[in-house]
N, CA, C and O of each residue as an XYZ file, in Angstrom:
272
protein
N     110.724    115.865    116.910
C     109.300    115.662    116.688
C     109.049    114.181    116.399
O     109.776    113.626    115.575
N     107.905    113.377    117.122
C     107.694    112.380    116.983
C     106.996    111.934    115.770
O     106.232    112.809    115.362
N     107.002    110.897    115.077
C     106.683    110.533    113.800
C     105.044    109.939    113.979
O     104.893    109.022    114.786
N     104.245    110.279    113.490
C     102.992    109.697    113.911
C     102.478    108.038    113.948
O     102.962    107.426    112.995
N     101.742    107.316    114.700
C     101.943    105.928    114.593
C     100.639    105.872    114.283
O      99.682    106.063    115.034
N     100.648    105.470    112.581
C      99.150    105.246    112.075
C      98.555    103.691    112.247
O      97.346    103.460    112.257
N      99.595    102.648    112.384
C      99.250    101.379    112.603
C      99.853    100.464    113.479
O     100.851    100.874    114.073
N      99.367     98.990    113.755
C     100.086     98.497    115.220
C     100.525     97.352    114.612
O     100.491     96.376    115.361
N     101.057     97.077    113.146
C     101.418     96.576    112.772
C     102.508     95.626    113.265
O     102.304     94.432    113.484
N     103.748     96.280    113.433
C     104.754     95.458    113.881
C     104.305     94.795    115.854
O     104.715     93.764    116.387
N     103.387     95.854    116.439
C     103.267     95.692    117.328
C     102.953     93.729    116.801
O     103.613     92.691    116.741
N     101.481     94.210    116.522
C     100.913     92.725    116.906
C     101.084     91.570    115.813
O     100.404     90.562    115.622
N     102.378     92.126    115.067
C     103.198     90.894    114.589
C     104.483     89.995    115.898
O     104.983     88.874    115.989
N     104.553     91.415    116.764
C     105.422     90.875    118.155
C     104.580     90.134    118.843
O     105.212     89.173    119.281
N     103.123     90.078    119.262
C     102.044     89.431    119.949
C     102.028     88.492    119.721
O     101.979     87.634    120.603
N     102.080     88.052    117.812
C     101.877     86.853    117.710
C     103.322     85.966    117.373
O     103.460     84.899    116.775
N     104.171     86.726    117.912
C     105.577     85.887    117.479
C     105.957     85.724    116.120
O     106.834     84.893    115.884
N     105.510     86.298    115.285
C     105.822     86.564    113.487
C     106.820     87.407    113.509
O     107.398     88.077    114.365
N     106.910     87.207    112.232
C     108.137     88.588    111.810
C     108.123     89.448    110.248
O     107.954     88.899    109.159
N     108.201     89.954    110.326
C     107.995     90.707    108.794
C     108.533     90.242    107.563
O     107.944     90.603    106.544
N     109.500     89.536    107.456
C     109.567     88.263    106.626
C     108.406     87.076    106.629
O     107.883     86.727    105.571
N     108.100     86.573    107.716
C     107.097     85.546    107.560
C     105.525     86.424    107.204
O     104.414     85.935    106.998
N     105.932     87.801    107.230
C     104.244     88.569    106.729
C     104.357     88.761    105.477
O     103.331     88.754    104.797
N     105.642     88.982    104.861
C     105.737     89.201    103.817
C     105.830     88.023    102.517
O     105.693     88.152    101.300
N     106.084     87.004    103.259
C     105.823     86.195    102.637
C     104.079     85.082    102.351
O     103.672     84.313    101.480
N     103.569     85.613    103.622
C     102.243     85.055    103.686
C     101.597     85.952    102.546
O     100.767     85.371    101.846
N     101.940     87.700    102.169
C     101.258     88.193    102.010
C     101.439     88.216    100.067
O     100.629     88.421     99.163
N     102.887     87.900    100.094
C     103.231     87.546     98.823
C     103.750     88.916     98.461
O     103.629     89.131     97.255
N     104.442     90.184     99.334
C     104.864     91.334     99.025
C     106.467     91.095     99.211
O     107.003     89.994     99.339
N     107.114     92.361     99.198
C     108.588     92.546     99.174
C     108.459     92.634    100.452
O     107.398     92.825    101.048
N     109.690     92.478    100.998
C     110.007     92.339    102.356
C     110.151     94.050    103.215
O     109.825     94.460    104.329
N     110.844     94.711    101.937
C     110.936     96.113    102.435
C     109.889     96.992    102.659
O     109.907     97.884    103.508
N     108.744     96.682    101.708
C     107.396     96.997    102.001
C     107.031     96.799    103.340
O     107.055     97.719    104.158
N     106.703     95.676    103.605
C     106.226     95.021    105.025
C     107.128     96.041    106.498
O     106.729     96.263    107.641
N     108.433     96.455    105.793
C     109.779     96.806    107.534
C     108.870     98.372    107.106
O     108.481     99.005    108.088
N     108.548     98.965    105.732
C     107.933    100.439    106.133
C     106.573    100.661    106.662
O     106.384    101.438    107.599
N     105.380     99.838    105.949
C     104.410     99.566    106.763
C     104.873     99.796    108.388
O     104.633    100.836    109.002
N     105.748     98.348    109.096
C     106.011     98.216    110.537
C     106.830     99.742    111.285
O     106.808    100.063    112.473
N     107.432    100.392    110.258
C     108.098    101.397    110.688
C     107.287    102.816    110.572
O     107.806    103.869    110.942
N     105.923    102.745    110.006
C     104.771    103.889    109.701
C     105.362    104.813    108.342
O     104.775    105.867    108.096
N     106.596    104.370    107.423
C     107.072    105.304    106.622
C     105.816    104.689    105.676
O     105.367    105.730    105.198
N     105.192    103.855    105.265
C     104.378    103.728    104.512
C     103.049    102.887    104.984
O     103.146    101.779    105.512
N     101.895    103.489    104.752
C     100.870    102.263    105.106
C     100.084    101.625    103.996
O      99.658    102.270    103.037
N      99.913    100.378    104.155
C      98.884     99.721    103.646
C      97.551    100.271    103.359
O      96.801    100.848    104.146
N      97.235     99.815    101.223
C      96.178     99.929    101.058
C      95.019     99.394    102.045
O      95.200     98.324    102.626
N      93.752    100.174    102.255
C      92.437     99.344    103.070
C      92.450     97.724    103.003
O      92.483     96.913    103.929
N      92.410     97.513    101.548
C      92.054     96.047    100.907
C      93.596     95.055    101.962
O      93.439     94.262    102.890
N      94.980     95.544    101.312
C      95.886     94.658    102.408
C      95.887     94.689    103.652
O      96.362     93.782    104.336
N      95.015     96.407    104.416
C      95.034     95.912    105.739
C      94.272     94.475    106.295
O      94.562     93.674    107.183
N      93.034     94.580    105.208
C      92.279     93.755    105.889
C      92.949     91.868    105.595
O      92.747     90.819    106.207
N      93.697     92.187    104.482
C      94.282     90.790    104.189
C      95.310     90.353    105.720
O      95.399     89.301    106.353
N      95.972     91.714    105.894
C      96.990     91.504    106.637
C      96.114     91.282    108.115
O      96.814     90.842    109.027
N      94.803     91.511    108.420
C      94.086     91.038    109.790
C      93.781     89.682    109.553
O      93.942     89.036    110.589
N      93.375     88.940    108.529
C      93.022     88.173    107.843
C      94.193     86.678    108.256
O      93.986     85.674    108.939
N      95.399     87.132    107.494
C      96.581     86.266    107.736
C      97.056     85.879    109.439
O      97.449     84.780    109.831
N      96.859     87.307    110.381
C      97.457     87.250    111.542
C      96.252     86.878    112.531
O      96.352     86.940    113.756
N      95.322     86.560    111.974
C      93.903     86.354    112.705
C      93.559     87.070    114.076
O      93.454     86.869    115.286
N      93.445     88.094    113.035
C      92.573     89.335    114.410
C      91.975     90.107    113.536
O      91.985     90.040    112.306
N      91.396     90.924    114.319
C      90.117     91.922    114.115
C      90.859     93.247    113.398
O      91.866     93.718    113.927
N      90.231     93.902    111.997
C      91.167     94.778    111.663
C      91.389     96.123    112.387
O      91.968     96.990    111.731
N      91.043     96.394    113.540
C      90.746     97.541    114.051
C      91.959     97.289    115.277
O      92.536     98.246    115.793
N      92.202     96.080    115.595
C      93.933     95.536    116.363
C      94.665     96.746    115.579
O      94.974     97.786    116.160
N      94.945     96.491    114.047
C      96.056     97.089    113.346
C      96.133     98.398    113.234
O      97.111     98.882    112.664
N      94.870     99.422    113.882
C      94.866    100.509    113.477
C      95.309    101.314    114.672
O      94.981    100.679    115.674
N      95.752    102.142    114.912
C      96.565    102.855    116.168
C      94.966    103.737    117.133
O      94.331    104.643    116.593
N      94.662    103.253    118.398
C      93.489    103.702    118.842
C      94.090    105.382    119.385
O      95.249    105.675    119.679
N      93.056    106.149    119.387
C      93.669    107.662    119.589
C      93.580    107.697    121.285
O      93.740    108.716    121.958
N      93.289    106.360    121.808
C      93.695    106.951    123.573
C      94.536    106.910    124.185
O      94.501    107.392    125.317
């Protein structure tokens, strides 16, 4: 059974050539936080998604997984 993909997190940290160390450090979190976020075992409060659209400069609705 496939694991559900609530965000495009790691995606469009690959878009912009970042890495989850350099998010985690922009964002001022633990690093392991940031790999579960990217891996969907945990997501981001509303307030850090929008920090985390904020830092990677895009629109917060990039980060959210579209249902088509």
């Amino acid at each position: 059974m496939n694991k559900p993909v609530y965000n495009r997190i790691k995606a469009v940290l690959a878009e912009r050539r970042k890495t989850n160390n350099w998010l985690a450090d922009q964002l001022k979190v633990n690093r392991t936080t940031v790999s579960k976020w990217c891996r969907n075992e945990m997501q981001p409060r509303v307030e850090t998604l929008f920090h985390i659209a904020q830092v990677l400069e895009v629109d917060v609705g990039e980060l959210l997984n579209s249902k088509e």
